[in-house]
Each structure stands twice: as structure tokens, then as C-alpha cells.
gemmi code that builds the backbone of each chain (N, CA, C; Angstrom):
import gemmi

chains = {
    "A": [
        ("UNK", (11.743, 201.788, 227.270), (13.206, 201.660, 227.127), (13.580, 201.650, 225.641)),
        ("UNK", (13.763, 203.298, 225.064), (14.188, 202.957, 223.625), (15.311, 202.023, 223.158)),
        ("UNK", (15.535, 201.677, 222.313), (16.875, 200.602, 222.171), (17.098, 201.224, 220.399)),
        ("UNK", (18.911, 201.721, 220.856), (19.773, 202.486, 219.395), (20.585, 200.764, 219.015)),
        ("UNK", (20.452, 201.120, 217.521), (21.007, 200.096, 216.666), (22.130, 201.061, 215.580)),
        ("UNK", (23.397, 200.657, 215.562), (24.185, 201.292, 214.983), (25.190, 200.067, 214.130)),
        ("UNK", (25.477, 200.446, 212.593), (26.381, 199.145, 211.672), (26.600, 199.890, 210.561)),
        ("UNK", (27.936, 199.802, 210.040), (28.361, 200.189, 209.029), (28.781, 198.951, 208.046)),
        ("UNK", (28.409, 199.224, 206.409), (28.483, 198.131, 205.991), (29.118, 198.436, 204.468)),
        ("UNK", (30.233, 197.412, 204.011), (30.455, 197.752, 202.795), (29.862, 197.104, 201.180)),
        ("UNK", (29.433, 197.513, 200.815), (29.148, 196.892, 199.467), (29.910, 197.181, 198.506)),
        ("UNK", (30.318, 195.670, 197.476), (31.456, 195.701, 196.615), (30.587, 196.273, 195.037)),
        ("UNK", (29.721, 197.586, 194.938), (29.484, 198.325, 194.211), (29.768, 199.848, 194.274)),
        ("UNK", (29.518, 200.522, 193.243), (30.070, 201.726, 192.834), (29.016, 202.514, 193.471)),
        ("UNK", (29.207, 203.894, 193.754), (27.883, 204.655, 194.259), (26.443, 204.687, 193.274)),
        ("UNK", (27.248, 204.903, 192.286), (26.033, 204.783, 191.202), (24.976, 203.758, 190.702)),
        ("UNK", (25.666, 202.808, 191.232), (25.142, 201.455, 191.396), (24.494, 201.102, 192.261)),
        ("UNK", (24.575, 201.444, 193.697), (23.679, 201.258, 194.899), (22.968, 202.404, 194.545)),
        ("UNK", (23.106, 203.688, 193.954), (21.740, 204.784, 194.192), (20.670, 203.824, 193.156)),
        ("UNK", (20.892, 203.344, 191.823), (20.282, 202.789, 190.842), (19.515, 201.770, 191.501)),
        ("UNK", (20.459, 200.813, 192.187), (19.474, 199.645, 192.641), (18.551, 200.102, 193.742)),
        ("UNK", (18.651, 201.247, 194.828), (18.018, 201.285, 195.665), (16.430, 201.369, 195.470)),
        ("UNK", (16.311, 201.800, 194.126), (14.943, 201.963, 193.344), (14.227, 200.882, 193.305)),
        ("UNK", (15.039, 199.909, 192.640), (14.823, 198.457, 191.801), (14.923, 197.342, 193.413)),
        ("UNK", (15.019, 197.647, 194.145), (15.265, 196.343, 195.316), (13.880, 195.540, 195.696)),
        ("UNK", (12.731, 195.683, 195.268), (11.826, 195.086, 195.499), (11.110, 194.519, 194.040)),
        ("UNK", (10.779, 193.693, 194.006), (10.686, 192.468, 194.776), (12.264, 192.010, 194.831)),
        ("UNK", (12.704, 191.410, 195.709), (13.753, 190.295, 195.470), (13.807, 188.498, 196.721)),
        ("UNK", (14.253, 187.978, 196.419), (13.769, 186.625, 196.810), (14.057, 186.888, 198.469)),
        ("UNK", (14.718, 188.074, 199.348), (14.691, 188.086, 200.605), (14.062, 188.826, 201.460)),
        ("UNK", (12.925, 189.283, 200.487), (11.947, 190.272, 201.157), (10.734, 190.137, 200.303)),
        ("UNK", (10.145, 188.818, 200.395), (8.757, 188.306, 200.682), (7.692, 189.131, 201.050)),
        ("UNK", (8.189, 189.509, 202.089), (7.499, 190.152, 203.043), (6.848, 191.845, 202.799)),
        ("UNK", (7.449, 192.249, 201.796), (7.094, 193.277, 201.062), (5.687, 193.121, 199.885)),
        ("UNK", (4.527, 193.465, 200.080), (3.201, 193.362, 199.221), (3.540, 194.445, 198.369)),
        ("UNK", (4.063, 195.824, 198.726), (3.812, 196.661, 197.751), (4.187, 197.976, 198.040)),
        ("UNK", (4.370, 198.792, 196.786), (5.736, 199.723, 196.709), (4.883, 201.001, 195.552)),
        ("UNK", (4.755, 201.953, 196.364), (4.453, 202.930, 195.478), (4.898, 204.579, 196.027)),
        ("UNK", (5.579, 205.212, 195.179), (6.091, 206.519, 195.338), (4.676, 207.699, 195.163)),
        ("UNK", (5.035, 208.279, 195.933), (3.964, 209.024, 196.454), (4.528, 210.821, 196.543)),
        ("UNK", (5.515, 211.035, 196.275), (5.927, 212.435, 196.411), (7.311, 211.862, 195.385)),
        ("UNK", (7.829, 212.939, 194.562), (9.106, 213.363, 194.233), (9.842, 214.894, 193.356)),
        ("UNK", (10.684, 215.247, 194.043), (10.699, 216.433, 193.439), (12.250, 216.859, 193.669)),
        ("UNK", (12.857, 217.605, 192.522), (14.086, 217.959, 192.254), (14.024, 219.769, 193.146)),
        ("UNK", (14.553, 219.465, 194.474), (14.936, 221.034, 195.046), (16.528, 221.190, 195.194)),
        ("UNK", (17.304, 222.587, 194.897), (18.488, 222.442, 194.429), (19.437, 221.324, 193.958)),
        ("UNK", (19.123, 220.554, 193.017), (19.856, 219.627, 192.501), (19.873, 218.458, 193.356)),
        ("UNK", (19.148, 218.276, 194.231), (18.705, 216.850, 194.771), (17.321, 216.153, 194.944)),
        ("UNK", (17.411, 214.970, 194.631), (15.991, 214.512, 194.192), (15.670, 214.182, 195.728)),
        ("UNK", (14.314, 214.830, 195.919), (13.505, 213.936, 197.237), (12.242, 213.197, 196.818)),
        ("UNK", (12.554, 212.663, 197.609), (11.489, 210.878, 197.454), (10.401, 210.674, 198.291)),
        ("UNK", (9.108, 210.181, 198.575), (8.247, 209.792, 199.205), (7.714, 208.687, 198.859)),
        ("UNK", (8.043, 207.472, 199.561), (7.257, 206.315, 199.341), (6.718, 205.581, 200.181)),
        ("UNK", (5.197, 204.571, 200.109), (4.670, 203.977, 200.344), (4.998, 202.534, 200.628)),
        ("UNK", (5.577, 201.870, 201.280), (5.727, 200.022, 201.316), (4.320, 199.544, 202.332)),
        ("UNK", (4.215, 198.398, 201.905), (3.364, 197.492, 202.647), (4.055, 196.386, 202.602)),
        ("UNK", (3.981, 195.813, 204.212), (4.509, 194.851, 204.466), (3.498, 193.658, 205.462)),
        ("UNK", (3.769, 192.373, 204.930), (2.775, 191.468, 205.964), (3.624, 191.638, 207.924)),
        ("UNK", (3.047, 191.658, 208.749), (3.547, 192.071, 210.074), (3.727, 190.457, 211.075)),
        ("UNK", (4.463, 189.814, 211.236), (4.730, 188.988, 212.372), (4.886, 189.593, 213.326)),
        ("UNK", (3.430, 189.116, 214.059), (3.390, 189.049, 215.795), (3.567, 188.133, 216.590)),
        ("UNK", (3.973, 188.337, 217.613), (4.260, 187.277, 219.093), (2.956, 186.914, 219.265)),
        ("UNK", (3.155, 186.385, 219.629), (1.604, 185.298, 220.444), (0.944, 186.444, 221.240)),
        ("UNK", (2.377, 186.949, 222.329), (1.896, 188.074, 223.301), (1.652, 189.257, 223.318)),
        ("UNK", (1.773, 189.438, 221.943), (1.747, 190.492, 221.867), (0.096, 191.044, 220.689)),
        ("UNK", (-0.608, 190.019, 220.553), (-1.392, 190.178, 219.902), (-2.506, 190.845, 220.200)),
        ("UNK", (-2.466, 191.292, 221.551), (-3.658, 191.843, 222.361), (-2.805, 193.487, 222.147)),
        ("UNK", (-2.238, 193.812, 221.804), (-1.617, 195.543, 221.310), (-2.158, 195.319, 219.792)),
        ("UNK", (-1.636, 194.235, 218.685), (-1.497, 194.612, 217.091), (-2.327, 193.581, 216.776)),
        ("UNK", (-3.814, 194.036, 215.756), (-4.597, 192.924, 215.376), (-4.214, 192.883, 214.208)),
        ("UNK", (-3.562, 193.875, 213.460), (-3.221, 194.261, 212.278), (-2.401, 192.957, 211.309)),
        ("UNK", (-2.349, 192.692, 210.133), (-2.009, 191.594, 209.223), (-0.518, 192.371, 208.834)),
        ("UNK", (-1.231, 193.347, 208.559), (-0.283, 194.266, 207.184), (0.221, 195.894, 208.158)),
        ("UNK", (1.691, 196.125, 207.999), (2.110, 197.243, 208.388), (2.294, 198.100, 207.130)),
        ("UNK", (2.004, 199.430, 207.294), (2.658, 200.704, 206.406), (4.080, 201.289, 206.519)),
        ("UNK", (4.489, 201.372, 205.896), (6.110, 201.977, 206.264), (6.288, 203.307, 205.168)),
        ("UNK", (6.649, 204.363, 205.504), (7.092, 205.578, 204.762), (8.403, 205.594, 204.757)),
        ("UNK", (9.161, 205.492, 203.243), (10.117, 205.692, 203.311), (10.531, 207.059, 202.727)),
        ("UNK", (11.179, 208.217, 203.345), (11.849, 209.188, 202.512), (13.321, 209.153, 202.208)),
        ("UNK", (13.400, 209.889, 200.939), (15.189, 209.727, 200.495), (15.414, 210.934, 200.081)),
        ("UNK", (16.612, 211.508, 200.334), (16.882, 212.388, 199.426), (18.671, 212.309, 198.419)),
        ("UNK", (19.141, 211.926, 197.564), (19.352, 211.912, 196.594), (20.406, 212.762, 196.064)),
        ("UNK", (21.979, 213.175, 196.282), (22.364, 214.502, 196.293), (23.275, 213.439, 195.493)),
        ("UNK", (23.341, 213.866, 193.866), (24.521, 213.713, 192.832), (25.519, 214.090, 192.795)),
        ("UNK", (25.918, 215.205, 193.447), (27.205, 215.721, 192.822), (28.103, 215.214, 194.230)),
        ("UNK", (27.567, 215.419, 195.301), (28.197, 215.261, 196.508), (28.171, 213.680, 196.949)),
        ("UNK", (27.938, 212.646, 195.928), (27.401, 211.328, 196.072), (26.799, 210.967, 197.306)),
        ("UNK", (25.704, 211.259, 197.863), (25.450, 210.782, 199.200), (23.771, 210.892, 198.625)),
        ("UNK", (23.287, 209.129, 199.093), (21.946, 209.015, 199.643), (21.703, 208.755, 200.680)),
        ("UNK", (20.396, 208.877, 201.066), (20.317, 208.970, 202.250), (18.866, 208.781, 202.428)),
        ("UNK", (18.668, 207.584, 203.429), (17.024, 206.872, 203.161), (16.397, 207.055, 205.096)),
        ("UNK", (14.897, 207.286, 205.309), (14.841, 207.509, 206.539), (13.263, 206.349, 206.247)),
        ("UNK", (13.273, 205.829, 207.198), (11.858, 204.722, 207.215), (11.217, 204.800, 208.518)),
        ("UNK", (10.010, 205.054, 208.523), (9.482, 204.834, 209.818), (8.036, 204.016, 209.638)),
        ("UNK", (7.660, 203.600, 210.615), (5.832, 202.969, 210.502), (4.790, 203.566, 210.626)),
        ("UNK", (3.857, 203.444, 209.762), (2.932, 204.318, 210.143), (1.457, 203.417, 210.848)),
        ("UNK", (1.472, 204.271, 212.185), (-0.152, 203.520, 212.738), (0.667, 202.643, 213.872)),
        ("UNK", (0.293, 202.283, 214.737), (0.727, 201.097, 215.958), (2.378, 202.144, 216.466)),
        ("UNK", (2.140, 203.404, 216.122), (3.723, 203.814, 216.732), (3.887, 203.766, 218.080)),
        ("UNK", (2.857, 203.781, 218.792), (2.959, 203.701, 220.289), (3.461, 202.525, 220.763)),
        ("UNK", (2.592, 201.745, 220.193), (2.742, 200.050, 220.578), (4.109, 199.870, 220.182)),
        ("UNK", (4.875, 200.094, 218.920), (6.227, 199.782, 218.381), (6.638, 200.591, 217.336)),
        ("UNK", (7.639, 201.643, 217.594), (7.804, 201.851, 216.636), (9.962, 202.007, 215.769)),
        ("UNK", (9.518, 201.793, 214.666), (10.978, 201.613, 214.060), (11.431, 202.673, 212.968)),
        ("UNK", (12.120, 203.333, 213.261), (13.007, 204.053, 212.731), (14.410, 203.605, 212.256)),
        ("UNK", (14.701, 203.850, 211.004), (16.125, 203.299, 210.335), (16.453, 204.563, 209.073)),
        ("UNK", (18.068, 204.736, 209.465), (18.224, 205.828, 208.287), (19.398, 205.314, 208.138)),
        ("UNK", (19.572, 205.483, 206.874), (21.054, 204.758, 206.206), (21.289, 205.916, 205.051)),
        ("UNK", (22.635, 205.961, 205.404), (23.353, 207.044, 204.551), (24.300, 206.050, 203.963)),
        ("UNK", (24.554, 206.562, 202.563), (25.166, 205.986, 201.406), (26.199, 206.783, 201.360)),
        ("UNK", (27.605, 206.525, 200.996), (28.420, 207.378, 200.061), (29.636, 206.507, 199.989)),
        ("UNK", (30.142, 207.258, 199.065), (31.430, 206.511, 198.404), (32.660, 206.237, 199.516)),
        ("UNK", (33.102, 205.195, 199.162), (34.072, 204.674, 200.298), (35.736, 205.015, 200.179)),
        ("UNK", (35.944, 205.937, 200.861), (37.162, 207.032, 200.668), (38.496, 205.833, 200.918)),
        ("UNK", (38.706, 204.870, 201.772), (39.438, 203.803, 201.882), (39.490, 202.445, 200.241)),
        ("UNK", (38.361, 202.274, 199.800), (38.404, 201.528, 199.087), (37.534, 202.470, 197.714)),
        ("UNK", (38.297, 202.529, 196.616), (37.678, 203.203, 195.690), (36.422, 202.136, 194.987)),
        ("UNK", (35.559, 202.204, 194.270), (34.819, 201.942, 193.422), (33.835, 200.804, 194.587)),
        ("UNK", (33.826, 201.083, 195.504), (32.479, 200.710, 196.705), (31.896, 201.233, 197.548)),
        ("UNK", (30.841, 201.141, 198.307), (29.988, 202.177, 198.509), (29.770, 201.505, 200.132)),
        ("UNK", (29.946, 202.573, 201.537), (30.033, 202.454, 202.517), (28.473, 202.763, 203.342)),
        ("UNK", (27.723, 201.881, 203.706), (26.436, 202.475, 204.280), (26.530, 202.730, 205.632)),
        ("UNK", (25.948, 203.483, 206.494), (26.298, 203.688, 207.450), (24.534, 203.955, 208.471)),
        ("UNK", (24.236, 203.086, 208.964), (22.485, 202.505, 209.198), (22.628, 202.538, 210.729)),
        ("UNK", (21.364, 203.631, 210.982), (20.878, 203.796, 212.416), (19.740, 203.497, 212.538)),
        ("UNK", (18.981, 202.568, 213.872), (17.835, 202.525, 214.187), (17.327, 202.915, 215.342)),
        ("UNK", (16.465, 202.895, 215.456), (15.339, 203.553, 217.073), (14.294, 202.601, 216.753)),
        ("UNK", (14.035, 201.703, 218.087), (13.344, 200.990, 218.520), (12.511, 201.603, 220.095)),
        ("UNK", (10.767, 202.085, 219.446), (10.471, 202.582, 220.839), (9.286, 202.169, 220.799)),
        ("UNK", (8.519, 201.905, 222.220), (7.766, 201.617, 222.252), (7.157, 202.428, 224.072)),
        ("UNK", (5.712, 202.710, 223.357), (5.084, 203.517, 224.603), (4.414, 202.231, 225.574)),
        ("UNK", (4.067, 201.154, 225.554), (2.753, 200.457, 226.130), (3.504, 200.445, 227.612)),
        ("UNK", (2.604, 200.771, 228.622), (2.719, 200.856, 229.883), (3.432, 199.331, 230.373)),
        ("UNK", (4.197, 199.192, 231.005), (4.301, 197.824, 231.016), (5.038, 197.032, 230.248)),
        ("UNK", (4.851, 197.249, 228.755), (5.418, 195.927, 228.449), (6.260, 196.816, 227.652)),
        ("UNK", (6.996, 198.101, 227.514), (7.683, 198.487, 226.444), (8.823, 198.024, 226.862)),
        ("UNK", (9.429, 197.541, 227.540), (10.602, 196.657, 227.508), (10.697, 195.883, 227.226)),
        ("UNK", (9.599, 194.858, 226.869), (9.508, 193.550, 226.336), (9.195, 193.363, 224.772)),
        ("UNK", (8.689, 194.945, 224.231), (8.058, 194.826, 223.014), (9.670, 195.485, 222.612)),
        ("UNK", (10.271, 196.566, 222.776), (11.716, 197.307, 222.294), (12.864, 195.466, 222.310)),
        ("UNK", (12.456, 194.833, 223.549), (13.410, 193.967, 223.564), (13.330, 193.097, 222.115)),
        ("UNK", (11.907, 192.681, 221.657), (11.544, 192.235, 220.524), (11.832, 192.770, 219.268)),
        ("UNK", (11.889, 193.675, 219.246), (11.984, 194.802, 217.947), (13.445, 194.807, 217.864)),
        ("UNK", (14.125, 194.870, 218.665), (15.364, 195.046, 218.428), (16.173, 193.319, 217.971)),
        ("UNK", (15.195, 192.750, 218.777), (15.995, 191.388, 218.340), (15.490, 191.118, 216.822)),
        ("UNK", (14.122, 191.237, 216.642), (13.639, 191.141, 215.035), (14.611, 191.932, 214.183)),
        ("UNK", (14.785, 193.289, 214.655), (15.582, 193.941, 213.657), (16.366, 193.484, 213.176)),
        ("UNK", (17.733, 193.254, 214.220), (18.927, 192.641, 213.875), (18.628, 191.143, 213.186)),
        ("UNK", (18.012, 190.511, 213.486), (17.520, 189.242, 212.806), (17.858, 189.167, 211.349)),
        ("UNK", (16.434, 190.231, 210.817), (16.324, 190.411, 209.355), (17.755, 191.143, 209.009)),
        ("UNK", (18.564, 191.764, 209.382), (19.868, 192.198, 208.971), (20.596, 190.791, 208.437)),
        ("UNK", (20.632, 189.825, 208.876), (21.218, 189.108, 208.515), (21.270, 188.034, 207.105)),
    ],
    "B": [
        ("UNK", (7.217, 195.244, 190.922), (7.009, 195.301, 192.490), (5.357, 196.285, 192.369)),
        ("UNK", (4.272, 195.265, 193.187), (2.918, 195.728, 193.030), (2.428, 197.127, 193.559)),
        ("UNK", (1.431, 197.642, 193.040), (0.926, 199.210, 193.944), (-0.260, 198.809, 194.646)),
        ("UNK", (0.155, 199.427, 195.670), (-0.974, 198.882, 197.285), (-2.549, 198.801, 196.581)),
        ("UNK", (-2.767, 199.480, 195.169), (-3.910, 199.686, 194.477), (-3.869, 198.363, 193.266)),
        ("UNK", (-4.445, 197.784, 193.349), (-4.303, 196.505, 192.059), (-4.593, 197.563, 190.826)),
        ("UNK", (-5.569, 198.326, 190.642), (-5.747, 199.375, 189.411), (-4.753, 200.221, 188.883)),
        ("UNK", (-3.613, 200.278, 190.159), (-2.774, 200.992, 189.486), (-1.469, 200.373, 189.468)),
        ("UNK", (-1.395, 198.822, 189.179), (-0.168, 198.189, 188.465), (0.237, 198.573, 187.071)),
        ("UNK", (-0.222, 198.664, 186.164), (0.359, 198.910, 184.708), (0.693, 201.051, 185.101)),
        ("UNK", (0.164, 201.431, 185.674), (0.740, 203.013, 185.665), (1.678, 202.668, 186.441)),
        ("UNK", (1.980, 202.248, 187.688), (3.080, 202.102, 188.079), (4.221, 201.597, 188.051)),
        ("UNK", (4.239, 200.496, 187.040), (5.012, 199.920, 186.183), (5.295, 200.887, 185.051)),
        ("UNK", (4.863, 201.538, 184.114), (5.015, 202.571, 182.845), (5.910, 203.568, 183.776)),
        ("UNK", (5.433, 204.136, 184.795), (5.980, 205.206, 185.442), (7.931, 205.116, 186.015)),
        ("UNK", (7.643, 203.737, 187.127), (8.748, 203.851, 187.381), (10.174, 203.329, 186.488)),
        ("UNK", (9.722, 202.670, 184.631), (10.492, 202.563, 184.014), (11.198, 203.700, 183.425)),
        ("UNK", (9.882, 204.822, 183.528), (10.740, 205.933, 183.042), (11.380, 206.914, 183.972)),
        ("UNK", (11.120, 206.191, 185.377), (11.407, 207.041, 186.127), (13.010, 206.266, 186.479)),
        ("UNK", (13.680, 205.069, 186.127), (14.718, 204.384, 186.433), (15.281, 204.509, 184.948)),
        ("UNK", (14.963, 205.087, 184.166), (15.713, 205.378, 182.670), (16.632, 206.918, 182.706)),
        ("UNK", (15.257, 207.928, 183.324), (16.074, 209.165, 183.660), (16.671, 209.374, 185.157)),
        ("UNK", (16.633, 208.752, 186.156), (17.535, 209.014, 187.169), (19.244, 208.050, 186.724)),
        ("UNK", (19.412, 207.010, 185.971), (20.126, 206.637, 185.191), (20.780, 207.634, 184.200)),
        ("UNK", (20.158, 207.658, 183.338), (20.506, 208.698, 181.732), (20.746, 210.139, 181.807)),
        ("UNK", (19.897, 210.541, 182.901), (19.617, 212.254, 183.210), (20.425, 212.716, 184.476)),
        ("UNK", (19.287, 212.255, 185.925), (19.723, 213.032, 187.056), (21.144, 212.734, 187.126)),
        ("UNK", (21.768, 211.370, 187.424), (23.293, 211.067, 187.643), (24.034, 211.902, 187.086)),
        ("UNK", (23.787, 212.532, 185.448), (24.624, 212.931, 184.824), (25.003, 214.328, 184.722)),
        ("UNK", (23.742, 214.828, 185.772), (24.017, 215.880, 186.199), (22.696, 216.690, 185.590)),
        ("UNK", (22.136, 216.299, 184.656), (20.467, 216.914, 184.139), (19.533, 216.769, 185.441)),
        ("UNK", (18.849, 218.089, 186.283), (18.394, 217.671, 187.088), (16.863, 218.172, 186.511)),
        ("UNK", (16.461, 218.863, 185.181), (15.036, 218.720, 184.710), (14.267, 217.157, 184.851)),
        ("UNK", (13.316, 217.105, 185.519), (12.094, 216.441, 185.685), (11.267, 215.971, 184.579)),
        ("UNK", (10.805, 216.807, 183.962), (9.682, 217.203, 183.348), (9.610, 215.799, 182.458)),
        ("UNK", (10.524, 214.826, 182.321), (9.928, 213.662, 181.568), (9.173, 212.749, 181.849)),
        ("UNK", (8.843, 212.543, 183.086), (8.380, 211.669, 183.496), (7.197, 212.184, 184.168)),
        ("UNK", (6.733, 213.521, 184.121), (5.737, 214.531, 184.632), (4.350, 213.752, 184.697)),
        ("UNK", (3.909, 213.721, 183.273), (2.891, 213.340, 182.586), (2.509, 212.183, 183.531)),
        ("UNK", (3.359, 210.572, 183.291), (2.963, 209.494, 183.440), (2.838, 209.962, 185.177)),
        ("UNK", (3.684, 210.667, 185.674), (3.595, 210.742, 187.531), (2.126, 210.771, 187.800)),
        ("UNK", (1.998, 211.940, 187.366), (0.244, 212.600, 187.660), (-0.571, 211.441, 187.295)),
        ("UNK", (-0.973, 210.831, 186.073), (-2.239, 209.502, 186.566), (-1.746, 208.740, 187.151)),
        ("UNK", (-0.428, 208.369, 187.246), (-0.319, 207.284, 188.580), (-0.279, 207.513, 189.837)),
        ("UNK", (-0.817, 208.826, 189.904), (-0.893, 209.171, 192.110), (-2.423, 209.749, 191.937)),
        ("UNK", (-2.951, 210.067, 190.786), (-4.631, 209.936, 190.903), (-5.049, 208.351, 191.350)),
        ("UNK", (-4.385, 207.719, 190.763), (-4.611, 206.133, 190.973), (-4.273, 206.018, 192.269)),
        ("UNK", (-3.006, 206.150, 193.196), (-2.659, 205.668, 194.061), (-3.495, 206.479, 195.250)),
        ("UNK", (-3.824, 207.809, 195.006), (-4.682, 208.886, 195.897), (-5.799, 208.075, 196.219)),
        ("UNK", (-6.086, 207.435, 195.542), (-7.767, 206.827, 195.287), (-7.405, 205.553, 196.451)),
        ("UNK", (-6.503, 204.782, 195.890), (-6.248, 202.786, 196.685), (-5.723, 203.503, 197.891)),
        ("UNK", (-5.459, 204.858, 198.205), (-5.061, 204.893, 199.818), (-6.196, 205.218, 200.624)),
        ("UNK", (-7.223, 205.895, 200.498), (-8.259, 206.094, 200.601), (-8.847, 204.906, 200.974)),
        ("UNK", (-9.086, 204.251, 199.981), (-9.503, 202.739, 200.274), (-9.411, 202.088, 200.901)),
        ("UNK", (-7.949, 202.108, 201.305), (-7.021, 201.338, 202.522), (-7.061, 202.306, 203.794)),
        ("UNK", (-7.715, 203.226, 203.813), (-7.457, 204.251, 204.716), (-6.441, 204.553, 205.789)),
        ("UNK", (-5.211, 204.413, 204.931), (-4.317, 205.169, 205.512), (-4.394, 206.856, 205.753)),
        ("UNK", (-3.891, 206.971, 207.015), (-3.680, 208.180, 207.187), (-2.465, 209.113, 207.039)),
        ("UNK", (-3.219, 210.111, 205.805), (-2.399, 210.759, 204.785), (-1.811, 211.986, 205.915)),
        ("UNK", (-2.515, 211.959, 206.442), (-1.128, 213.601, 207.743), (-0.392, 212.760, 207.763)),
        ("UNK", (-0.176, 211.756, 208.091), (0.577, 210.914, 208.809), (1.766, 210.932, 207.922)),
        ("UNK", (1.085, 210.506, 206.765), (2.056, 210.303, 205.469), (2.604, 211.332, 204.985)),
        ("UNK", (2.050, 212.453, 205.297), (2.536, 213.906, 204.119), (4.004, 214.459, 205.596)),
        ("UNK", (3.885, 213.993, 206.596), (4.576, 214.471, 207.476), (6.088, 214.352, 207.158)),
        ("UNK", (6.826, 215.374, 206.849), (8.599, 215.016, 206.429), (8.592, 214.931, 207.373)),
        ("UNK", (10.079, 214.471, 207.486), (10.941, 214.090, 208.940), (12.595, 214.389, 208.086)),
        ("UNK", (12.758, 213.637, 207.179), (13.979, 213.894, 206.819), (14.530, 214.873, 206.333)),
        ("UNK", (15.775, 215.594, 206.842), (15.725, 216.412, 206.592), (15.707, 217.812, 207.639)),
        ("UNK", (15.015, 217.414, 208.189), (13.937, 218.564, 209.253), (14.415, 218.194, 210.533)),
        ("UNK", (14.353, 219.116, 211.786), (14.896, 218.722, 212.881), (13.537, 217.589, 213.756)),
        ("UNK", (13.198, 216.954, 212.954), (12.355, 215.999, 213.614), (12.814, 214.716, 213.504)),
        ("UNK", (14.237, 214.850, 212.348), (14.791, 213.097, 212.555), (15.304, 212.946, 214.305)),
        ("UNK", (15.048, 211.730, 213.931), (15.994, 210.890, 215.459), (17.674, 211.369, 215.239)),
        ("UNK", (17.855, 211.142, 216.412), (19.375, 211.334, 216.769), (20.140, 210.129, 217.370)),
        ("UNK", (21.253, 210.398, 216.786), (22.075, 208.775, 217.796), (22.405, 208.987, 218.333)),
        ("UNK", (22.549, 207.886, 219.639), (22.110, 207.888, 220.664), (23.852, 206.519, 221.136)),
        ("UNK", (23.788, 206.654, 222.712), (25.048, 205.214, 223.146), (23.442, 204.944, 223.060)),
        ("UNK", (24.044, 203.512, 222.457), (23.231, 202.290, 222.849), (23.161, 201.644, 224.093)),
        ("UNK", (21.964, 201.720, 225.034), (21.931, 200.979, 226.490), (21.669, 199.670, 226.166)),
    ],
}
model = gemmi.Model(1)
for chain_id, residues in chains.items():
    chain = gemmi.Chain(chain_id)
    for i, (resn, *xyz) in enumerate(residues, 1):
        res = gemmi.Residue()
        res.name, res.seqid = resn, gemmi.SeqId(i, " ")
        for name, pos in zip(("N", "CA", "C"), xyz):
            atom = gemmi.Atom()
            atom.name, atom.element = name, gemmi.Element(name[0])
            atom.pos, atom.b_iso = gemmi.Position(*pos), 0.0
            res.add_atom(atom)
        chain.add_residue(res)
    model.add_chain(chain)
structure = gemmi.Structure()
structure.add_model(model)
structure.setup_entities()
């Protein structure tokens, strides 16, 4: 039972300011949970930068769920691509390894906020799926509640 | 913010300062040449090529775009 997550959100910064920080956001005191951050692809094709990066993150499991994930540490790939003139970023994250067991997808598009000048409107989708015979309703039900969790 | 490789903290630190000086100073401003930060890129993904290995992640996995490509997800009503 996949489970869609949909939120639009405003931040009281300029576009240029959220593309700048999106670089710089790790470490910060609400994501602990992040070990480590390394770019792995980047390259300027018609005037927009694309991105490839590496995160590692420590993984909280359910009690019950420990017989699917023995794993400590999850991988996450994040790609971006970067378009200046047309102000729009645009970030896609998925997990790598355990995708059957759970997997999370989130893409958030950036751009300037046509209602309020000089702030920047994100606009963040997720996919919560999970294959395990049996319990993927119970593991999507989890994922989705974790998700929204850490949103907060 | 650390590289999954402990060997390659100080390149990845050198790298992404110059890489947050010219997406600042350069790309924003509409300069979309690269080439400054060329140099320091290349030993810091010999470094990082190496600590993934190590960690044995799997690099198909990783080299796989999605964004972009008709392999992103689509939205969906939420059930």
C-alpha cells in the first residue's frame, strides 16, 4: 500500500538564499542524524548545474521490524538540478539498499514566491513503498508516520 | 559536514568552500564556467571512489539518474 505525502511551504528567504543554503544545511543542530555528506557527480549542462550526492544517515528501527533491516546506517542519493535564470531548484532523494523492505522518495521544488516577493515557496512530494509480503502496510504505515514526524 | 571516507575530510572541506564561493560569486550571476573548482573536484572523488568501495555501496545503484528522466515518481491522490 504505497502512501503519497504532499505540503507546500513558505520560507521568509530570497531564492538565492535557499539555493545557497541548500548546500550548507548539514551539519545543523536538527539533523544529528546525518554522519556524512559527499558530492559525487556535478556538472553544468545548458546553464544548469546538476548535482549528485551521497548522505549517510544513522537508521531507527521498530522493534518489529528488525527481522527485514539489520542495518545501523542508511544511504540516501540525493540529486538536484539547479536552473538560475528561471529560479527553480529542484532536489529528488531516494534510499539506497533495503528498497523493497522501505522505500522513500521526496522531491521538493524551490522557486520564488509570485504572491509574496523576496520568499521562496517549496513545494515537497513523497512516496512511501514498501514490497514485504505481509507487512507492507504496516511498514508504509510507519514510514509515513516517521516522515511526517521529522517534518516537524 | 564529514565525508563517508575519514581520509577525505580536509579535500572535502577545501573543495566544497570553493565550490560555495563560485555557485555564490559565479553560477548565480549568471557565469556558468566550472573550471574553478575542476582541479580540487578530481582528488576529492579519487578519495571518495576509494571510502565507497570500502563501504561497499553499490555504485549502479548510485550512478542511476532518476531526476529528470521519466523514472521520477509521479503524484499521486493520497489514499
Amino acid at each position: 500500500m504505497p502512501r503519497f505525502f504532499s505540503d507546500t511551504i513558505i520560507f521568509n528567504y530570497n531564492w538565492d538564499q535557499v539555493a545557497q543554503g541548500f548546500w550548507k544545511r548539514y551539519p545543523n543542530p536538527n539533523s544529528k542524524h546525518v554522519l556524512s555528506e559527499d558530492t559525487l557527480q556535478r556538472e553544468v549542462r545548458s546553464g544548469r548545474l546538476f548535482t549528485k550526492r551521497l548522505l549517510s544517515k544513522t537508521n531507527s528501527t521498530p522493534k518489529w521490524a528488525e527481522r527485514f533491516v539489520t542495518a545501523k546506517h542508511v544511504h540516501i542519493v540525493e540529486e538536484s538540478i539547479v536552473d538560475p535564470k528561471r529560479r527553480v531548484l529542484i532536489t529528488y532523494t531516494r534510499n539506497l539498499g533495503y528498497a523493497k523492505v522501505m522505500s522513500v522518495t521526496e522531491k521538493v521544488v524551490y522557486t520564488e514566491s509570485e504572491e509574496h516577493p523576496g520568499k521562496t515557496v517549496a513545494l515537497r512530494s513523497a512516496w512511501i513503498d514498501s514490497q514485504v509480503k505481509g507487512f507492507s502496510r504496516a511498514i508504509c504505515a510507519f514510514g509515513y508516520e516517521r516522515f511526517k514526524k521529522k517534518l516537524q | 559536514m564529514n565525508s563517508i571516507g575519514e581520509a577525505c575530510n580536509d579535500l572535502k572541506k577545501e573543495y566544497d568552500a570553493c565550490f560555495n564561493s563560485w555557485f555564490s560569486e559565479h553560477f548565480l550571476k549568471g557565469n556558468t564556467n566550472d573550471s574553478m573548482c575542476a582541479p580540487l573536484f578530481r582528488v576529492y572523488q579519487q578519495c571518495v571512489k576509494k571510502a565507497m568501495k570500502d563501504h561497499k555501496i553499490d555504485l549502479q545503484e548510485v550512478n542511476n539518474d532518476i531526476l529528470g528522466t521519466d523514472k521520477e515518481k509521479q503524484p499521486q491522490t493520497s489514499s
